[in-house]
C-alpha positions, 0 to 999 in steps of 0.5 A: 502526486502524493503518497507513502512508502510503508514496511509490513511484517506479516504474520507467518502463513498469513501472507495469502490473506494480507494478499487478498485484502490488498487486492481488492483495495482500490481507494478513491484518489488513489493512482497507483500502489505497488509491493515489493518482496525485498531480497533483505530480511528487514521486512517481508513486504514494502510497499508504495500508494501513489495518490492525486494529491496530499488531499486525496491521501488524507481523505482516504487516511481518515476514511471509515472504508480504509480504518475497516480496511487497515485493521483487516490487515492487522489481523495479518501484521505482527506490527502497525506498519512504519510510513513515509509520506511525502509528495512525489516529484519525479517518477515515470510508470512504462506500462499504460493506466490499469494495467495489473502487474503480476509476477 
C-alpha cells in the first residue's frame, strides 16, 4: 500500500465545508483516509489516504476528478497543504472494510 500524510490549514469558519467536500471524495484505488483534529496548534487538520499501490495514488494525483476536487479545497485553505508520501509498510485497521468512523 501507498499514500500521503498531508497538513491542512483551514480558513476560519470554513472547516464545515472542507468537511463536506472531503466526505464525499472516495477516489478509485483508494483503501482508506483518515483526519485528525490534532491537540497542538501547528495545523488544524491532519490527514492520511491509504491507496492499493504507488500507481493508484498517481493515477488519482493526476486525475481531472481529483484537480477539480483539490481546488474545491482551497477555496477553504489558507495555504496549499504540505505531504508525504511514501509506501505503507506496516499498519493494522481493527474495525471491518467500510466502516465509517464518527466521533
Amino acid at each position: 500500500m501507498y499514500g500521503t500524510i498531508f497538513n491542512l490549514n483551514v480558513k476560519s469558519g470554513h472547516e464545515d465545508a472542507l468537511l463536506e467536500i472531503m466526505d464525499g471524495n472516495a477516489p478509485k484505488g483508494g483503501v482508506a483516509w483518515l483526519l485528525m483534529k490534532p491537540d497542538d496548534s501547528k495545523s488544524d487538520f491532519i490527514g492520511v489516504a491509504v491507496f492499493e499501490s504507488k500507481e493508484a495514488h498517481v493515477a488519482n494525483a493526476q486525475s481531472p476528478e481529483q484537480n477539480e476536487t483539490f481546488n474545491q479545497l482551497m477555496e477553504h485553505l489558507e495555504s496549499e497543504p504540505s505531504w508525504t508520501d511514501g509506501k505503507y509498510i506496516r499498519g493494522a485497521f481493527h474495525w471491518g472494510y467500510g466502516h465509517t468512523y464518527e466521533s
